[in-house]
N, C-alpha and C positions, 0 to 999 in steps of 0.2 A: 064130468063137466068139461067144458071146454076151456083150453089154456094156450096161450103163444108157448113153444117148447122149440130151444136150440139146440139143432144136434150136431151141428159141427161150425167150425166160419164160416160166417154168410150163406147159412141155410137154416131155415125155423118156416113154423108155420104154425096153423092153427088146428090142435090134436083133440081127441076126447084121451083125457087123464084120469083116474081114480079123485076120486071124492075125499080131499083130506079130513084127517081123521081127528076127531074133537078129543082132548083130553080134558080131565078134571079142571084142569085150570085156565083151560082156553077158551078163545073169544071164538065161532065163527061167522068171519065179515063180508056179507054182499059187497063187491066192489061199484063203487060209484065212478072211478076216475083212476084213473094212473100217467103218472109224468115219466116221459122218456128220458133218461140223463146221458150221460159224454161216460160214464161206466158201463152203462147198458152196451152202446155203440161200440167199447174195446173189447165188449163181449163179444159182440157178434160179430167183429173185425177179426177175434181170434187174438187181441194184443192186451189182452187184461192179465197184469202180473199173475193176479191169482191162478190162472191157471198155469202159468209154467211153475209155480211155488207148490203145487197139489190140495191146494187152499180151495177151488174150484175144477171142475172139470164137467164134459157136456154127455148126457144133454141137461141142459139149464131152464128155469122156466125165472124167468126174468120182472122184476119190476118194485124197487121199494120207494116210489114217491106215488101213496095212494090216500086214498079215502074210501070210506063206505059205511054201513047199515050191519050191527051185530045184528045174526039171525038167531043161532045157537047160543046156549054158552055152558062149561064143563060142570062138573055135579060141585067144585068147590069153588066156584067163580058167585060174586054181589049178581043178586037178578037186578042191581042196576044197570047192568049194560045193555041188555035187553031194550033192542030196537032203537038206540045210539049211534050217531053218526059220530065215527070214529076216524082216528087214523094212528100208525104205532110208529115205534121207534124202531128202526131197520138193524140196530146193533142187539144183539142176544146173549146177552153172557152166561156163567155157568152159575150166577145166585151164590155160589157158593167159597171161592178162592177170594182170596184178601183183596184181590181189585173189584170183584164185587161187589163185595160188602164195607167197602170203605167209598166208596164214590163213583171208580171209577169200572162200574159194568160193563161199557161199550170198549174198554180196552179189555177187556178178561182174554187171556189166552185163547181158551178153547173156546171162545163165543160162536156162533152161527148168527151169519148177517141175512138177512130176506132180502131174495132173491140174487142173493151176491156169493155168499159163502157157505160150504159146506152142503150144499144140494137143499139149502132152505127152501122151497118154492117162493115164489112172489108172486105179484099181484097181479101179472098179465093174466089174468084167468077169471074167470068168472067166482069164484067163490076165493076165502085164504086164511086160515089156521091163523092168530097170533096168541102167546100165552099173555094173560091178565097183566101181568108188569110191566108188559111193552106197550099197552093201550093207553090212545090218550082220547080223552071226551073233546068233541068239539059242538060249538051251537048246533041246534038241530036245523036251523034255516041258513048255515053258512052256503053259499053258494061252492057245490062241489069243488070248481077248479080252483078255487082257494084253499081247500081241503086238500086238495094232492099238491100247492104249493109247499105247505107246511113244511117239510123235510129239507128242501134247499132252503127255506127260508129260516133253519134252524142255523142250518151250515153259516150263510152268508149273518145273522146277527152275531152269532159266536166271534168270527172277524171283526166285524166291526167295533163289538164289544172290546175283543182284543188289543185295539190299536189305542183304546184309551183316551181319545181323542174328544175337546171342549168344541162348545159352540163357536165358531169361526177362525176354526184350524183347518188347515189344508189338510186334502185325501189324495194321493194316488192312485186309483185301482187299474191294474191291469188285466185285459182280458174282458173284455163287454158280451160276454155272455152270459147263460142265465144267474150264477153265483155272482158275478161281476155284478151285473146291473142288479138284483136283487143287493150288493152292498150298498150301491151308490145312494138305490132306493131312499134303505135305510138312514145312510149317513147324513141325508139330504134332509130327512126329517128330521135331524137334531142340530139342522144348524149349521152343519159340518159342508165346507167348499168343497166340493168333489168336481174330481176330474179325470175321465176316465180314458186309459189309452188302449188302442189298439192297431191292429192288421189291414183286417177286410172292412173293404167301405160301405158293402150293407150293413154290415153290424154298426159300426160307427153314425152311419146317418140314420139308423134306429133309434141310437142312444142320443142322438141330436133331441130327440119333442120332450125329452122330460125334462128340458131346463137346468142341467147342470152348471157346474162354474166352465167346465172346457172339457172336449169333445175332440181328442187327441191324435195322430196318427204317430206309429213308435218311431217313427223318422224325423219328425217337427216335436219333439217334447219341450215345453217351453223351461226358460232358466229361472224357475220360481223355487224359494224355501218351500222344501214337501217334510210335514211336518209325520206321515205315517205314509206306508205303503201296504196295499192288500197284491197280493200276488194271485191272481186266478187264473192262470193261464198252463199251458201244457209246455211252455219251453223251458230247456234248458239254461238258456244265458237271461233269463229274467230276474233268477233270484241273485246274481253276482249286479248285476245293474242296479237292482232296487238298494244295494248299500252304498251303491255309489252317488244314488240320486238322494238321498237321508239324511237330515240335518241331525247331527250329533244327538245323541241323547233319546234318539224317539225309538220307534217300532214298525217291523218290518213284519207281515201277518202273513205267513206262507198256507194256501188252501188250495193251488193248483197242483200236479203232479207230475215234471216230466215222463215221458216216456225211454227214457235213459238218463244215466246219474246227472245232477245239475249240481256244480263245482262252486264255492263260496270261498272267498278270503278271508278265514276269521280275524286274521291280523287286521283288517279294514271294520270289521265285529267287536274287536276290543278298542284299539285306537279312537273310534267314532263310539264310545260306550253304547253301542246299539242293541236291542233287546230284539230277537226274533225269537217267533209266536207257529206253532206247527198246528193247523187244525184239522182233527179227523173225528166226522161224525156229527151230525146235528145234536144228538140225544141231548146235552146239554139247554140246548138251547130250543126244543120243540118247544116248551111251556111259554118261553117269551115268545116266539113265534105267532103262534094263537091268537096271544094276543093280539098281538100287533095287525095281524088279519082280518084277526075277527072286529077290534074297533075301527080299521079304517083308518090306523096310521100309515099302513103304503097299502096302493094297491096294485099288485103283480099283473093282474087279469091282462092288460096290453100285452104283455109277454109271451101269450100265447097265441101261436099264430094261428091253430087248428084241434081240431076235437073230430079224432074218425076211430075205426071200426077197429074192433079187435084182429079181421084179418088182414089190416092194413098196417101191422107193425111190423112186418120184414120192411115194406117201404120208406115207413119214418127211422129205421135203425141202419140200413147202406143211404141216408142221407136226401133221402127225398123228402117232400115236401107234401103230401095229399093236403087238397082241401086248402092250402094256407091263403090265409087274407091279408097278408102283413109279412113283413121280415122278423118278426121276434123270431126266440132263438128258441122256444120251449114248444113242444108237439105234446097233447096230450091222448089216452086212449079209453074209452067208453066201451066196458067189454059185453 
């Protein structure tokens, strides 16, 4: 079958791969759709921890924000999956160790993440393996690109949920990109004042049309009570600012990741009784996602700026743009 396959920094392309291989307990899912992420891109930059940790290494075939159509499925899998528009959960644990089996899967030591860790394949590809426990049912009439939102939009309620926040409390989010703006989304619909800060002024005047409380640049932040902070962004001095901007008592929702150590004063963490929130992994939260999708409490759809071809993702992965009709921040792929 055909697969986008990385074999080193910024080179991949599009290969004929072996036909992955169905186990007793596996799904196999026609891909409908795949979302590019800011993991993908440290992939193919060559700056993803994983690989200097030996957690990953190339070549890699790339892609866990997907959807699709179970074709196959293993001799001990429900024939209800059978022709199911699906999408799974990107974390793989071992079923078996105490984090497993007590709740928490997506943390298991030894897990295998799709298309991220341990040579899992992903979903750049035309067909793709997942075992029965990582699958999730979605409406059969969802519209695809909502289907490959699923996975960020797991990430980003997980935050939200996090910061604990009532109807007409202030949001900080920084970082208005897809995690970002899928928080704001969110928070927006429950009432919650958001306001998002950032950098770059396309991203910004993006996040201008969905009507937030304020539309930030990190130079102008205004002197308001921030009642929670989401942290979505890749810098370093974000997470020491966001305790500083925190009114006593709240919560500060880390979901972005430097690319080298980001330095906190915990003495500013005890003195300001503040609670900070580390989030890894949608798995949690894909079920409410779904939801929230599928009824048409947010819709992400504006976020994407384009929908192109499978051999156009070396393009959308060194930062280009095929196809786009907008500034969002989200590229999706149709393999």
């Amino acid at each position: 079958m055909r697969a986008f396959v990385i074999t080193g920094p910024q080179v991949g392309s599009v290969i004929d791969v072996a036909e992955p291989v169905l186990g007793e307990r596996d799904l196999l899912v026609k891909i409908e759709r795949v979302g590019i992420c800011g993991t993908d891109v440290e992939f193919f930059n060559g700056d993803m921890a994983y690989l200097a940790s030996g957690h990953a290494k190339y070549p890699l075939q790339l892609g866990h924000e997907w959807c699709g159509l179970v074709m196959e499925i293993g001799s001990k899998v429900s024939p209800h999956w059978l022709g199911k528009l699906v999408t799974g959960d990107t974390m793989l644990g071992c079923q078996q160790c105490e984090r497993c089996t007590s709740g928490f899967q997506y943390l298991c030591h030894d897990r295998d993440e799709v298309g991220i860790r341990n040579g899992y394949p992903g979903a750049l590809a035309e067909r793709l393996v997942i075992p029965e426990f990582a699958a999730h049912e979605l409406p059969h009439d969802l519209d695809p690109a909502l289907g490959a939102m699923v996975e960020p939009t797991g990430n980003a309620l997980r935050s939200v949920d996090a910061t604990k926040l009532k109807t007409g409390e202030r949001l900080f989010i920084f970082g208005p990109g897809t995690i970002g703006l899928l928080c704001a989304l969110i928070a927006h619909s429950r009432g919650i004042e958001v306001h998002l800060v950032g950098v770059e002024e396309r991203s910004l005047a993006f996040a201008e049309q969905f009507g937030f409380a304020g539309v930030h640049h990190l130079s102008a932040i205004p002197s308001l009570p921030v009642h929670a902070i989401i942290d979505a962004t890749f810098s370093k001095d974000i997470p020491a600012l966001a305790l500083e901007l925190l009114e006593p008592g709240r919560t500060v929702v880390y979901i972005g990741i430097a690319g080298v150590p980001s330095v906190i004063d915990s003495r500013t963490l005890v003195l300001k009784d503040l609670t900070a929130v580390g989030i890894l992994s949608a798995s949690p939260g894909i079920a409410g996602a779904i939801q929230l999708l599928s009824s048409g409490a947010i819709d992400p759809r504006p976020l994407i700026a384009s929908i192109v071809a499978l051999e156009e993702s070396a393009e959308v992965l060194a930062g280009q743009r095929p196809g786009a009709v907008g500034d969002g921040p989200k590229i999706h792929i149709k393999p």
